[in-house]
Biopython code that builds the backbone (N, CA, C, O; Angstrom):
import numpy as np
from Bio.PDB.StructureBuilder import StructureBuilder

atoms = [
    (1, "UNK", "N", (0.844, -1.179, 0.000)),
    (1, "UNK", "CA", (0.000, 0.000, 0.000)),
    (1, "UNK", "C", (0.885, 1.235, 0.000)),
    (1, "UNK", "O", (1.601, 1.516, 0.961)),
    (2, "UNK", "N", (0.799, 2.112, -1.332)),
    (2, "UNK", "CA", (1.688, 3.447, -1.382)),
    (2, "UNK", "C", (0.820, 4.551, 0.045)),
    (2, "UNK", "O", (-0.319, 4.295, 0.435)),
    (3, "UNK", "N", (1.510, 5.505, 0.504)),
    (3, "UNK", "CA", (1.249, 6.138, 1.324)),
    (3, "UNK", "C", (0.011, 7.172, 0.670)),
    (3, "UNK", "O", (-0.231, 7.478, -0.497)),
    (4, "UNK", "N", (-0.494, 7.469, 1.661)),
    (4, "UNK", "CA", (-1.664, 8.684, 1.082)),
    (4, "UNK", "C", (-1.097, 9.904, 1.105)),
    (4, "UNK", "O", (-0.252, 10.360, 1.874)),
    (5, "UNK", "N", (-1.864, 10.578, -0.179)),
    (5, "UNK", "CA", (-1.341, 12.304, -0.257)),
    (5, "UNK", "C", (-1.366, 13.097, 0.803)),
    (5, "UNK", "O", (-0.491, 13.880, 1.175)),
    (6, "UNK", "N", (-2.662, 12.812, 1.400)),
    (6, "UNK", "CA", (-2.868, 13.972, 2.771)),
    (6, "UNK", "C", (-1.622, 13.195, 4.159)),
    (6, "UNK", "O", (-1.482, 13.636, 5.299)),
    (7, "UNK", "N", (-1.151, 12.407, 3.762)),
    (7, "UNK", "CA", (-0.428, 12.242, 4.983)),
    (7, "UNK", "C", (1.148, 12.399, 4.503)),
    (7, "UNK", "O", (1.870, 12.791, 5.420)),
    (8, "UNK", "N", (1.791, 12.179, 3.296)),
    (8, "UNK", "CA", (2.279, 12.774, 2.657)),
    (8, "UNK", "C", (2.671, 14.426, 2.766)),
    (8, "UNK", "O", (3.788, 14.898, 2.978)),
    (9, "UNK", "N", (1.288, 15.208, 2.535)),
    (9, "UNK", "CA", (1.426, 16.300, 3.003)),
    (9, "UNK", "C", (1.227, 16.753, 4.471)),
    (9, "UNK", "O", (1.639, 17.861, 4.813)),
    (10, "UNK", "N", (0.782, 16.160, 5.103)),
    (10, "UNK", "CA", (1.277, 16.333, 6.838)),
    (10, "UNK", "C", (2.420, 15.842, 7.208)),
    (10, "UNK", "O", (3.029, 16.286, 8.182)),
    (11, "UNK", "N", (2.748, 15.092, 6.644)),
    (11, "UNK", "CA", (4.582, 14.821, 7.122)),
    (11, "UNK", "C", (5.622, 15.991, 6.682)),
    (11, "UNK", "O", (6.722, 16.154, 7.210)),
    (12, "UNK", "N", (5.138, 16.706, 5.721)),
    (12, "UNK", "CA", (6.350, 17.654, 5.210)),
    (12, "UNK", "C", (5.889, 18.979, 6.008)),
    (12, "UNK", "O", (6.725, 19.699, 6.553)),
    (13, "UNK", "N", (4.636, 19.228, 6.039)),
    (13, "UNK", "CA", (3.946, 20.195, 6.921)),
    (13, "UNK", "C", (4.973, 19.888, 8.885)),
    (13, "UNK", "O", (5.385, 20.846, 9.538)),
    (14, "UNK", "N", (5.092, 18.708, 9.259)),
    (14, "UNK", "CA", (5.779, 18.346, 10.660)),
    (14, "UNK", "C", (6.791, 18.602, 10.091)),
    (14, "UNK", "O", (7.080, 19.654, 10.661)),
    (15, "UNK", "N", (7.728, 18.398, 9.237)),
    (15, "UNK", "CA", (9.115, 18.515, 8.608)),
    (15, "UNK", "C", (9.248, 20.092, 8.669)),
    (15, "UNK", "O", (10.186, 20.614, 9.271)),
    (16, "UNK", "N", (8.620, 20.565, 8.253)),
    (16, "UNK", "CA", (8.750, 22.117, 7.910)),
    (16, "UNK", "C", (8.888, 23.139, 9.601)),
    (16, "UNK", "O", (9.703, 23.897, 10.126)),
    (17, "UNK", "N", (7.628, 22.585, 9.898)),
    (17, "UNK", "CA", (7.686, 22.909, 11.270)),
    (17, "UNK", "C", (8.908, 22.624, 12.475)),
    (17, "UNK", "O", (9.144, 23.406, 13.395)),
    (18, "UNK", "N", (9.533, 21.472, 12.266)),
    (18, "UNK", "CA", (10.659, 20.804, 13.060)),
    (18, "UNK", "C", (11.927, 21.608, 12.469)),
    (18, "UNK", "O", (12.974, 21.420, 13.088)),
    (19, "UNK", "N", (11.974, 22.341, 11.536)),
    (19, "UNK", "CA", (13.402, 22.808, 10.839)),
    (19, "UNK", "C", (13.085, 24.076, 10.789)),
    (19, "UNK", "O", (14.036, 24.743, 10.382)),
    (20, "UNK", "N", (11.989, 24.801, 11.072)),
    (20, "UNK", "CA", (11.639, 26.232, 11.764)),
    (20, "UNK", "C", (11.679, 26.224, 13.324)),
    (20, "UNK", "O", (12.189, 27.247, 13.781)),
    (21, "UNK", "N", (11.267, 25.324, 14.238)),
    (21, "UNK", "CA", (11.893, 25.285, 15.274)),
    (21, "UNK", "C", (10.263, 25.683, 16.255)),
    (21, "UNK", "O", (10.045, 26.110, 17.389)),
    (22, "UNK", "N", (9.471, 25.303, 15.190)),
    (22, "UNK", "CA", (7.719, 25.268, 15.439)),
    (22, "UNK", "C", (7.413, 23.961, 15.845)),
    (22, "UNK", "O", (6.530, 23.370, 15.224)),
    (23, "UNK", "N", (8.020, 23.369, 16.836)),
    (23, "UNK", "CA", (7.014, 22.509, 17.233)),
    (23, "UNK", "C", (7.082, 22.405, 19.082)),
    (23, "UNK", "O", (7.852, 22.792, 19.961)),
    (24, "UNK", "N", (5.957, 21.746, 19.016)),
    (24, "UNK", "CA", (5.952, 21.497, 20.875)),
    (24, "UNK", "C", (5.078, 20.522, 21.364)),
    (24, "UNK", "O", (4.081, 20.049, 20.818)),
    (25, "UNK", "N", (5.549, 20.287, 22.416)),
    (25, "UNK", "CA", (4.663, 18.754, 22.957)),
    (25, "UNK", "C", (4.001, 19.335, 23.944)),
    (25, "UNK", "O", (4.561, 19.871, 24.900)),
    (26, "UNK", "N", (2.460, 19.253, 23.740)),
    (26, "UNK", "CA", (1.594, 19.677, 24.915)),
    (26, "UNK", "C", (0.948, 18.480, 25.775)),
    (26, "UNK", "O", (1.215, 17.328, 25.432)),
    (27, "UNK", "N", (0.173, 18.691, 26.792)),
    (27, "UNK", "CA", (-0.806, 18.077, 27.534)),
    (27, "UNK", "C", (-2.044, 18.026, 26.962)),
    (27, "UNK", "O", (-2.347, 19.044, 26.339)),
    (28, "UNK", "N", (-2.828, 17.173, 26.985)),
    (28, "UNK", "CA", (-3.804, 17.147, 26.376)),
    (28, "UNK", "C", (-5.100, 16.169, 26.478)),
    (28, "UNK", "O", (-4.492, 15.149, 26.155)),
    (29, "UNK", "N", (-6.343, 15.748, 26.671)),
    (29, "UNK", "CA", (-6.905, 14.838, 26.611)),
    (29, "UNK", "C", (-7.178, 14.453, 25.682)),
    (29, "UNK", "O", (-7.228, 15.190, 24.697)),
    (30, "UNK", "N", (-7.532, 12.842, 25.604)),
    (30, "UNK", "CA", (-8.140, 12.037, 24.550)),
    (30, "UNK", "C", (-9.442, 12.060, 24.538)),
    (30, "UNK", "O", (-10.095, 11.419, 25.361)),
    (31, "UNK", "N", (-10.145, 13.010, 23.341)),
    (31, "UNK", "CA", (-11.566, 12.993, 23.475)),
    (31, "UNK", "C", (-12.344, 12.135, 23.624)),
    (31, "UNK", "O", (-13.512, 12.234, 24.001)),
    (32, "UNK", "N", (-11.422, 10.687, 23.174)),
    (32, "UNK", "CA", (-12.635, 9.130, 23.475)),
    (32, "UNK", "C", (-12.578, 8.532, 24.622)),
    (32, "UNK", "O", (-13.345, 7.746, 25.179)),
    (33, "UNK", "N", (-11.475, 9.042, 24.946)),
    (33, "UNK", "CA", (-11.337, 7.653, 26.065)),
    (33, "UNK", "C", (-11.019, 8.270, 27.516)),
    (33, "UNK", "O", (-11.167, 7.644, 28.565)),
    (34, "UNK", "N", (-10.338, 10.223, 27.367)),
    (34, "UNK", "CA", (-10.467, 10.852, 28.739)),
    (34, "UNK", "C", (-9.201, 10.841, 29.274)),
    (34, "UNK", "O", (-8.844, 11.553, 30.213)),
    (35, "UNK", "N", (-8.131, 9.596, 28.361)),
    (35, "UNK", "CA", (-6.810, 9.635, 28.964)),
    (35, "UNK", "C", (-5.883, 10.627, 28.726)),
    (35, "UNK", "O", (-5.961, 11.226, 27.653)),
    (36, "UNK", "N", (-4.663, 11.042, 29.844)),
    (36, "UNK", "CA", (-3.633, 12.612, 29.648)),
    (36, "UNK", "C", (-3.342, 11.607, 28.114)),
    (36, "UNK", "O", (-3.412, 10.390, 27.945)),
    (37, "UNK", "N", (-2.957, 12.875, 27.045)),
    (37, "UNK", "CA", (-2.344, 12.419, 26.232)),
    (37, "UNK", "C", (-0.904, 13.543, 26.242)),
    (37, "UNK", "O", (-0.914, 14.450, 27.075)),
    (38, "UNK", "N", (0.209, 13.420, 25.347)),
    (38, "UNK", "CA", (1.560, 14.090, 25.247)),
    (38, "UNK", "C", (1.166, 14.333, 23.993)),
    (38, "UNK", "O", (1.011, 13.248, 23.431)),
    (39, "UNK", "N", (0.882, 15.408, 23.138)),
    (39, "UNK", "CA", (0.794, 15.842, 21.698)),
    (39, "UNK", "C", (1.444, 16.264, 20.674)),
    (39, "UNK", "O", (1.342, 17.489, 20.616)),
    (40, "UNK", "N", (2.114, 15.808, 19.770)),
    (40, "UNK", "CA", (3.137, 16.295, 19.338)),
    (40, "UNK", "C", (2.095, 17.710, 18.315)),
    (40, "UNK", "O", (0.907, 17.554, 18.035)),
    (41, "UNK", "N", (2.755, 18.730, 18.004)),
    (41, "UNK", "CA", (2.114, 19.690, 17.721)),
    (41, "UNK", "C", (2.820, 20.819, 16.879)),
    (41, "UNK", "O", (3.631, 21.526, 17.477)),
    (42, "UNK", "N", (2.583, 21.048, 15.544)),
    (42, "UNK", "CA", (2.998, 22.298, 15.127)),
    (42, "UNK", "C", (2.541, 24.004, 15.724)),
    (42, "UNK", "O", (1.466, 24.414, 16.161)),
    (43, "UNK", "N", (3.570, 24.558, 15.558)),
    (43, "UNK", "CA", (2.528, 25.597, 16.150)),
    (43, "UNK", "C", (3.135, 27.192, 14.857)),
    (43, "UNK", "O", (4.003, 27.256, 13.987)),
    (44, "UNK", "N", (2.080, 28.231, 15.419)),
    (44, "UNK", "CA", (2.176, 28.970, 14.425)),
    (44, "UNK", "C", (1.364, 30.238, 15.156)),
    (44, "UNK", "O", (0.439, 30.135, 15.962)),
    (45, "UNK", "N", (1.852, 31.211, 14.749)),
    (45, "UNK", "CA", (1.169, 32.591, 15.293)),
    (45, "UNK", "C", (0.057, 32.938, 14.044)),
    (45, "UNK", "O", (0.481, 32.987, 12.889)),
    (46, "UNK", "N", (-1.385, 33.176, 14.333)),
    (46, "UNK", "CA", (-1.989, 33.660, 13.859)),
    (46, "UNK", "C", (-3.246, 34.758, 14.319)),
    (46, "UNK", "O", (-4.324, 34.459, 14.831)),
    (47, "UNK", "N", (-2.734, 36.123, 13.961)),
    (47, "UNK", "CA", (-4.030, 37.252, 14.677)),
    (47, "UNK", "C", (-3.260, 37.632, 16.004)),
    (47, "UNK", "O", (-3.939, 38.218, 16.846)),
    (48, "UNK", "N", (-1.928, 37.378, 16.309)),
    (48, "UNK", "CA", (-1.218, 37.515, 17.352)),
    (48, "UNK", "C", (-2.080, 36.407, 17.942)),
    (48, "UNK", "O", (-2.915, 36.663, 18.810)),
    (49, "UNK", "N", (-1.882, 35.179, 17.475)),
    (49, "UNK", "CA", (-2.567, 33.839, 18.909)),
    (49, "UNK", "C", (-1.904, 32.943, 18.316)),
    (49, "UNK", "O", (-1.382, 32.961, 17.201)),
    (50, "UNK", "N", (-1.957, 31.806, 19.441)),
    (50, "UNK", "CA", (-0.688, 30.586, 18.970)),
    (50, "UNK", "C", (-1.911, 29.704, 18.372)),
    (50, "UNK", "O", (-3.050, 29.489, 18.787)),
    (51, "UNK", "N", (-1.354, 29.376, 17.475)),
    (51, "UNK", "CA", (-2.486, 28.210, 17.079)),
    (51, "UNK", "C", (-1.721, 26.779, 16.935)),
    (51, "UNK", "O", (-0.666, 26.662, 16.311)),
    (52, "UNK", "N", (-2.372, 25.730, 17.576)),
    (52, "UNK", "CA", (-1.476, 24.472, 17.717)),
    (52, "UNK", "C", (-2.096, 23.371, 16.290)),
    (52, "UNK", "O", (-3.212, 23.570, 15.810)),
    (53, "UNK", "N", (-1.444, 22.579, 15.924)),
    (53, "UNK", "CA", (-1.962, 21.581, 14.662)),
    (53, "UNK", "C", (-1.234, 20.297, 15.519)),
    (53, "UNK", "O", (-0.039, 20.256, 15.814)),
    (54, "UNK", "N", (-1.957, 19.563, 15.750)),
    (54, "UNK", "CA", (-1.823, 18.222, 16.457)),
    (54, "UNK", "C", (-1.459, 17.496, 15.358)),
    (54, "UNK", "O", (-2.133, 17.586, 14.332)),
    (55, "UNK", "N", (-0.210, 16.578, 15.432)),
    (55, "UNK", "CA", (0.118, 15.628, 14.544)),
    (55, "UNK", "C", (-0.569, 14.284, 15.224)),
    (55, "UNK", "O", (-1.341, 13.602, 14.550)),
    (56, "UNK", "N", (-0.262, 13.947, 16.553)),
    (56, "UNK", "CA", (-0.245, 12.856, 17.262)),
    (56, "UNK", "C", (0.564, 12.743, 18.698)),
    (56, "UNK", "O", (1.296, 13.534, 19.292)),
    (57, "UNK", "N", (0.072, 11.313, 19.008)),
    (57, "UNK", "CA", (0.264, 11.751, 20.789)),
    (57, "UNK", "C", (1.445, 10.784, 20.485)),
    (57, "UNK", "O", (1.591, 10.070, 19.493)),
    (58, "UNK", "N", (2.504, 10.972, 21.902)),
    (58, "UNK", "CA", (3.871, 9.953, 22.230)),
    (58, "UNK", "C", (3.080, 8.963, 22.606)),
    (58, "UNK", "O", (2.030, 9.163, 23.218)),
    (59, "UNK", "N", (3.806, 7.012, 22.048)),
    (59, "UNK", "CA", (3.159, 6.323, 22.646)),
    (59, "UNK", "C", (3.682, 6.144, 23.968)),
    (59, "UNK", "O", (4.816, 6.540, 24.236)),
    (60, "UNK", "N", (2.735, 5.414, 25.072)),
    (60, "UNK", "CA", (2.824, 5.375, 26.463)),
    (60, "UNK", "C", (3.792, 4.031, 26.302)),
    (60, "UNK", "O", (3.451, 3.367, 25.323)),
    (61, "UNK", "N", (4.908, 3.482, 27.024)),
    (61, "UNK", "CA", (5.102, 2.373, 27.460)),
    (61, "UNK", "C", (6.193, 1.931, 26.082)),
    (61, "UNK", "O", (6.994, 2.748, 25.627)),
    (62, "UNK", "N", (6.102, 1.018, 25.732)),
    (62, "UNK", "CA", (7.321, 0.688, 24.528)),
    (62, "UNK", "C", (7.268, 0.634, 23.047)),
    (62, "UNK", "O", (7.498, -0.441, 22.492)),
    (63, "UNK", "N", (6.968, 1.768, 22.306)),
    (63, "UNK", "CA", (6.269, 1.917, 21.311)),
    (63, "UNK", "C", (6.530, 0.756, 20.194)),
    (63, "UNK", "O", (5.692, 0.534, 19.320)),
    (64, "UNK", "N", (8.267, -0.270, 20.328)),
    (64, "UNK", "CA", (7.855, -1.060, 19.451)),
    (64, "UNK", "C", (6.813, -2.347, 19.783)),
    (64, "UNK", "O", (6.381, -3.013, 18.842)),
    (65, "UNK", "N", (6.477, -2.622, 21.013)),
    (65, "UNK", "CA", (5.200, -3.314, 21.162)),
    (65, "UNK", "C", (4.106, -2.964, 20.529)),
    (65, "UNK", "O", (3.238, -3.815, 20.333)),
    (66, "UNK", "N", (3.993, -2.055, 20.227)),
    (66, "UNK", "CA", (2.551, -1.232, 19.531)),
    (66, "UNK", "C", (2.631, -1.676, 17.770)),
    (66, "UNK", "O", (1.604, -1.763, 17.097)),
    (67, "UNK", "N", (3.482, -1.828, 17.421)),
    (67, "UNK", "CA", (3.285, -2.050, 15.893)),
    (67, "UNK", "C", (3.877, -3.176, 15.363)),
    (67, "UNK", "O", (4.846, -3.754, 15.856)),
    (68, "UNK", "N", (3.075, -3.598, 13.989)),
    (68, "UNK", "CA", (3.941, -4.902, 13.318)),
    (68, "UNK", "C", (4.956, -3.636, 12.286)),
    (68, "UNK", "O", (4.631, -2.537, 11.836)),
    (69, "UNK", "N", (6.503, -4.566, 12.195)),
    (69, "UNK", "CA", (7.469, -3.677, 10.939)),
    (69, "UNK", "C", (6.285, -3.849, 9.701)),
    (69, "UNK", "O", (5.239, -4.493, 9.616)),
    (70, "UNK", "N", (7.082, -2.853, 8.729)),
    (70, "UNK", "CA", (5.924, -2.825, 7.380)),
    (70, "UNK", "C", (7.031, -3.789, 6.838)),
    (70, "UNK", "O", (6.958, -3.697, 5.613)),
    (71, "UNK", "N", (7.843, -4.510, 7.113)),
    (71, "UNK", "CA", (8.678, -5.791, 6.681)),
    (71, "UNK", "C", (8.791, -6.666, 7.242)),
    (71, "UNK", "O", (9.029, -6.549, 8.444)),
    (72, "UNK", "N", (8.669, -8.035, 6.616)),
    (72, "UNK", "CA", (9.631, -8.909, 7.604)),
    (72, "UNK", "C", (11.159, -9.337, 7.226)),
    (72, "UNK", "O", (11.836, -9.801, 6.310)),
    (73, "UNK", "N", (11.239, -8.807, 8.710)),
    (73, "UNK", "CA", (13.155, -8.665, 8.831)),
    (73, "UNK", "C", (13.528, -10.194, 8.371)),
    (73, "UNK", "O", (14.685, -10.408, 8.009)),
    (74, "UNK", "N", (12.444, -11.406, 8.379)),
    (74, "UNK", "CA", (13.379, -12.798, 7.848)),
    (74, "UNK", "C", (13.237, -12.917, 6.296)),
    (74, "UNK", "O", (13.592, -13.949, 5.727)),
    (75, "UNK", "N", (12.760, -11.947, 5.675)),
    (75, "UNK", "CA", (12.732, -11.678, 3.958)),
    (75, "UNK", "C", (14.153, -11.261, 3.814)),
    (75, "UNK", "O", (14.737, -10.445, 4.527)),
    (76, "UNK", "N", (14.649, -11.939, 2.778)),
    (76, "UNK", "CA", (15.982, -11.758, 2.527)),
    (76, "UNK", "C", (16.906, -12.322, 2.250)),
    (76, "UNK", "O", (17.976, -11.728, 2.116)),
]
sb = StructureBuilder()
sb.init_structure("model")
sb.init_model(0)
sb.init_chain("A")
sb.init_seg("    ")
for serial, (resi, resn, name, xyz) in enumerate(atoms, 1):
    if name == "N":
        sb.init_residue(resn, " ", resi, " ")
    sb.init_atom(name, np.array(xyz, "f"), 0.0, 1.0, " ", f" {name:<3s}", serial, name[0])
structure = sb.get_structure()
């Protein structure tokens, strides 16, 4: 599965932001479930106000438990 455009363009949008020196990790809740979340976040002045763009939260605990590789390392 090739990657999608809109995420595509939110990765260079976090890229852009990380090499301007626009980003920050806030506090935050999870609207479903109520838990603290850590947010990773672009940010940006607009109207003289900070406006934050949430990429995603840090995972809790050992993030490679959380995912299968998009390979398997015994291909090869």
């Amino acid at each position: 599965m090739s990657i999608p455009d809109f995420v595509k363009a939110n990765f260079a949008t976090l890229l852009r932001a990380a090499a301007a020196g626009d980003l920050a990790l806030v506090q935050g809740t999870d609207a479903r479930t109520g838990e603290t979340r850590f947010i990773l976040c672009a940010v940006a002045q607009r109207g003289g106000k900070v406006a934050l763009t949430p990429f995603g939260h840090l995972a809790e605990g050992d993030p490679y438990e959380l995912y299968d590789p998009p390979f398997d390392p015994g291909d090869g």
